[in-house]
Backbone bond lengths (Angstrom), bond angles and torsions (degrees), N, CA, C in turn:
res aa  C-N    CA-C-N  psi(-1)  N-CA   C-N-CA  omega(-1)  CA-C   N-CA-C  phi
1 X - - - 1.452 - - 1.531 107.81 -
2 X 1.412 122.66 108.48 1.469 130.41 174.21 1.255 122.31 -123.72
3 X 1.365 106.30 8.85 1.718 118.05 -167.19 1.518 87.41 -104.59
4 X 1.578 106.30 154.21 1.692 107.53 149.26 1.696 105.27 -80.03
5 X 1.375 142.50 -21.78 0.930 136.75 166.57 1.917 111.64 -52.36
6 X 1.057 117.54 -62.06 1.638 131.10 -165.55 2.077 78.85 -60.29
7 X 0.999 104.32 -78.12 1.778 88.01 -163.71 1.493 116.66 -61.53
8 X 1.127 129.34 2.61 0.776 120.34 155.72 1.704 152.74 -74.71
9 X 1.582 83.25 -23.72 1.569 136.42 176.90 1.396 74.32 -76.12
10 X 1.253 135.84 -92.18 1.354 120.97 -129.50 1.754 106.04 -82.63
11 X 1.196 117.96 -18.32 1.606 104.74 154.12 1.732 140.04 -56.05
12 X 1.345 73.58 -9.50 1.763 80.62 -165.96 1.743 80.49 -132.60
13 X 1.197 122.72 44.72 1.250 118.75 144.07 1.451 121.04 -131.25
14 X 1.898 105.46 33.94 1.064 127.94 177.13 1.970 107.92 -120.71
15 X 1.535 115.85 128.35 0.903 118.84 -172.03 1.758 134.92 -58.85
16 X 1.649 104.59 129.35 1.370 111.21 -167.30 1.612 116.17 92.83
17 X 1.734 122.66 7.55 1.090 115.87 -178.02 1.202 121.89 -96.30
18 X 1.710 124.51 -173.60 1.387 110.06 -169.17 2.090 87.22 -173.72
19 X 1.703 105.52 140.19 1.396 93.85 177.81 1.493 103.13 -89.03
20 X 1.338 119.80 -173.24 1.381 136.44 -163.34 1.193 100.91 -159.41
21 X 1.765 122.08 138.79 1.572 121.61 139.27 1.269 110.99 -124.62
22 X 1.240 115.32 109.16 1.819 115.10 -156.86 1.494 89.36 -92.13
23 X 1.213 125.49 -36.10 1.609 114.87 -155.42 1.586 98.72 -86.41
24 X 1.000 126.02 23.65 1.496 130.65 -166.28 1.445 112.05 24.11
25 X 1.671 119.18 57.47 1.523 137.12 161.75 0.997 83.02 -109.49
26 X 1.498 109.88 144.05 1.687 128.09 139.26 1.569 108.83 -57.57
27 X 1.066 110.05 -55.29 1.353 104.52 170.80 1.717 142.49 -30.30
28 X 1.397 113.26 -52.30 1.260 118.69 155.35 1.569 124.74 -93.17
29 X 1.134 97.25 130.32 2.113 119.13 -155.22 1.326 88.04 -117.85
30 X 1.418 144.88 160.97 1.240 144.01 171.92 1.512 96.73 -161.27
31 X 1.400 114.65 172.43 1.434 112.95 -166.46 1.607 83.61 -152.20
32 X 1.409 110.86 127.50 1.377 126.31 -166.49 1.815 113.36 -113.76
33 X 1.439 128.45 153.70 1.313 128.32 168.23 1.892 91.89 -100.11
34 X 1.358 93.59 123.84 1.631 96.48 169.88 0.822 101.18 -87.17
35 X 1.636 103.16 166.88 1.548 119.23 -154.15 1.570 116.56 94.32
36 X 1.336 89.73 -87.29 1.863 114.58 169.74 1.321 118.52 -53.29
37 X 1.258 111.61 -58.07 1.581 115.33 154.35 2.021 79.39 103.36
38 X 1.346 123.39 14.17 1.084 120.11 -160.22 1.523 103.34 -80.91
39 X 0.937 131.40 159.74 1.883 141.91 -175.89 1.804 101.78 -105.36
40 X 1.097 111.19 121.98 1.750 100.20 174.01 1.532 95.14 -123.25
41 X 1.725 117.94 -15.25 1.515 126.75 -179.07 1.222 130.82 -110.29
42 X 1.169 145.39 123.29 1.254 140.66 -167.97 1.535 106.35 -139.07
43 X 1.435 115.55 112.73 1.281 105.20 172.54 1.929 109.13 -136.43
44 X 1.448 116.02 146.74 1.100 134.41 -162.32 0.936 125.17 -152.67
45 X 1.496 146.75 166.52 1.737 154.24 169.29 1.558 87.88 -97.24
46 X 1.475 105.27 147.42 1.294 111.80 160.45 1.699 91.16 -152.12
47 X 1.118 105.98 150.01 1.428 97.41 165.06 1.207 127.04 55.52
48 X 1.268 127.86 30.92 1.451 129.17 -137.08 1.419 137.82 10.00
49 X 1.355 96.24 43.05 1.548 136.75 -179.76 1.249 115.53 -92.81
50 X 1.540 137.76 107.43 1.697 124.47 140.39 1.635 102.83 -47.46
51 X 1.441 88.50 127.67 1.220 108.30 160.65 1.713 135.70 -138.69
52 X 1.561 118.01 140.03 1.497 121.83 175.41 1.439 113.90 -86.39
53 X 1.307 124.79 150.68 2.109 117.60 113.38 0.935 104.60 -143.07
54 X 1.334 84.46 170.22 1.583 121.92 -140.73 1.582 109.42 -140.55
55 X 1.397 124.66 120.87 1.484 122.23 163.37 1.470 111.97 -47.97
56 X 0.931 115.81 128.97 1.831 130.02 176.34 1.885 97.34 -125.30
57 X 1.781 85.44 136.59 1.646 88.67 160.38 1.103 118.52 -80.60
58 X 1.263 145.60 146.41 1.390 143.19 -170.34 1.525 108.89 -68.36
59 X 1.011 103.31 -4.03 2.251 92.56 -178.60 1.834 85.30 -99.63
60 X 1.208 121.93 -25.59 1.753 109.40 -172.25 1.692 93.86 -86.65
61 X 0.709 110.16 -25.84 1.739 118.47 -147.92 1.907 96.76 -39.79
62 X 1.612 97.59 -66.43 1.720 114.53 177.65 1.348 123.65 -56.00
63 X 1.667 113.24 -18.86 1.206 123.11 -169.82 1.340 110.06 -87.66
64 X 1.670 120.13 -21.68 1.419 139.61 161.33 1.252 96.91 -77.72
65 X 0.497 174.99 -120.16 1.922 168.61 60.01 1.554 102.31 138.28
66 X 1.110 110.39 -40.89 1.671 129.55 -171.05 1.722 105.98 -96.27
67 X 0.854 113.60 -53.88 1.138 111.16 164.52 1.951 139.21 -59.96
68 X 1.055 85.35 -33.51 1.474 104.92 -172.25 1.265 127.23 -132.32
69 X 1.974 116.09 90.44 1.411 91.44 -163.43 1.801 131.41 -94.37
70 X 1.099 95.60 40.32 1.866 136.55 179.02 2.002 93.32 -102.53
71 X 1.410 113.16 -3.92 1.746 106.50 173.08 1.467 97.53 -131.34
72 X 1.168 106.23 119.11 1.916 138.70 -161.99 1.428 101.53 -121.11
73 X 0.986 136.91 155.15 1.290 156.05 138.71 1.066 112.49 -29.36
74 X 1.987 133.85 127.56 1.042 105.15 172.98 1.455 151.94 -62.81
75 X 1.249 136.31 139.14 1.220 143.39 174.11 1.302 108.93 -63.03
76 X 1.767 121.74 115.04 1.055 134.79 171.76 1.436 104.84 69.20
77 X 1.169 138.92 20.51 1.270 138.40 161.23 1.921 119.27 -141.33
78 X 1.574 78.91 -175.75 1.984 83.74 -170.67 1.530 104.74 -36.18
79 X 1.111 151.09 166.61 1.504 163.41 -150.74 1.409 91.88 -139.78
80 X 1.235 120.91 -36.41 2.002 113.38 -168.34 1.776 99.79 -100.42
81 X 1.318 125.62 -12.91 1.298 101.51 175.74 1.630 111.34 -128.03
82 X 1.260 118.98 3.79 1.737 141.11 172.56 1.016 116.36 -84.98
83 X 1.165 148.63 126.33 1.091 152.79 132.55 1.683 119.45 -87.10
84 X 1.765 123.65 122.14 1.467 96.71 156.29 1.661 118.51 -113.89
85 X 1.216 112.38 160.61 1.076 115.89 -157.51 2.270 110.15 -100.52
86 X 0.857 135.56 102.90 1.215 99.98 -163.77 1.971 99.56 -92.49
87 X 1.180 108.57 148.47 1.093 134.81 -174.20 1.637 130.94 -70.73
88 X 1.435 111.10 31.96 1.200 144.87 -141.12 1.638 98.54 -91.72
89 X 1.375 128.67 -34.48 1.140 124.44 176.17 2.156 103.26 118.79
90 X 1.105 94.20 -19.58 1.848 100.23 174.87 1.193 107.20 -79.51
91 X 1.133 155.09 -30.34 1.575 139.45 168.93 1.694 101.89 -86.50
92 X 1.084 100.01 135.97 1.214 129.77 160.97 1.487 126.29 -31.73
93 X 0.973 129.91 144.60 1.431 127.26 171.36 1.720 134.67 -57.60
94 X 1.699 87.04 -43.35 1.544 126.05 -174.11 1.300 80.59 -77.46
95 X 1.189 136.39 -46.78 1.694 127.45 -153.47 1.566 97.85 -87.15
96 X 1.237 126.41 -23.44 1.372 109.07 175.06 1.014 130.49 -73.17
97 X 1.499 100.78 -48.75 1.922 124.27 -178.94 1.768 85.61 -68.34
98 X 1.390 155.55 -34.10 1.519 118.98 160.44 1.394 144.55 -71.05
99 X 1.765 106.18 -19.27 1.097 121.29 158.98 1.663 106.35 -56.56
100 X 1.320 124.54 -60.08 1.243 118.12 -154.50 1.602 120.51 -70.14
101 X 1.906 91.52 -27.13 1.395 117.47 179.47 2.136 98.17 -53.83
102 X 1.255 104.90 -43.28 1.376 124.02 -163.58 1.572 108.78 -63.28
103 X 0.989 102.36 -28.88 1.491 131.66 -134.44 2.006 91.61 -105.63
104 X 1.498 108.00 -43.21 1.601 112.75 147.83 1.481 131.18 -33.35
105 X 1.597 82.41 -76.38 2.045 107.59 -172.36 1.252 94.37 -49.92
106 X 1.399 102.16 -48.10 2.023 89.15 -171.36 1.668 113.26 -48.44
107 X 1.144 109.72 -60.43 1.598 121.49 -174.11 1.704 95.85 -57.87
108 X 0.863 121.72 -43.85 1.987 120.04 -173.61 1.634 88.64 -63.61
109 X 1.333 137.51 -45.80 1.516 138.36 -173.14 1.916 90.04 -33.72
């Protein structure tokens, strides 16, 4: 997944979701739990960067972080439960769609 299209697709191919651009940028896309109105997706250019975040549990959070140095702290958000991911092509595919999968349940919590 290297498109903002492909992750986007796959956020909202999780049940009850819906995208959003609240800040009225095209630029920031978010992928919401209705109802909750909760954000588990965040995607953006930075830097002429695709970019994610992503809710992380705090025991995975470092272990993404450690592993992957394309997984940063979140940008513009909490630092202990964000992760962003930049979209660089070094994480894995499988590793995204579980982060993001993760990155749901948390917000459904």
């Amino acid at each position: 997944m290297q498109t903002r299209q492909e992750i986007l697709s796959y956020g909202l191919s999780f049940p009850n979701t819906y995208q959003d651009a609240p800040f009225r940028d095209p630029n920031w896309q978010l992928v919401r739990v209705r109802g909750s109105k909760k954000v588990f997706l965040w995607t953006y250019e930075r830097n002429e960067q695709l970019c994610i975040n992503i809710k992380a549990d705090p025991e995975w959070r470092d272990v993404w972080r450690s592993l992957y140095p394309a997984v940063q702290p979140g940008y513009h958000q909490n630092k202990e439960h964000w992760n962003t991911v930049i979209l660089d092509g070094t994480v894995p595919t499988e590793e995204l769609k579980r982060m993001i999968a993760e990155s749901y349940d948390l917000v459904q919590k």
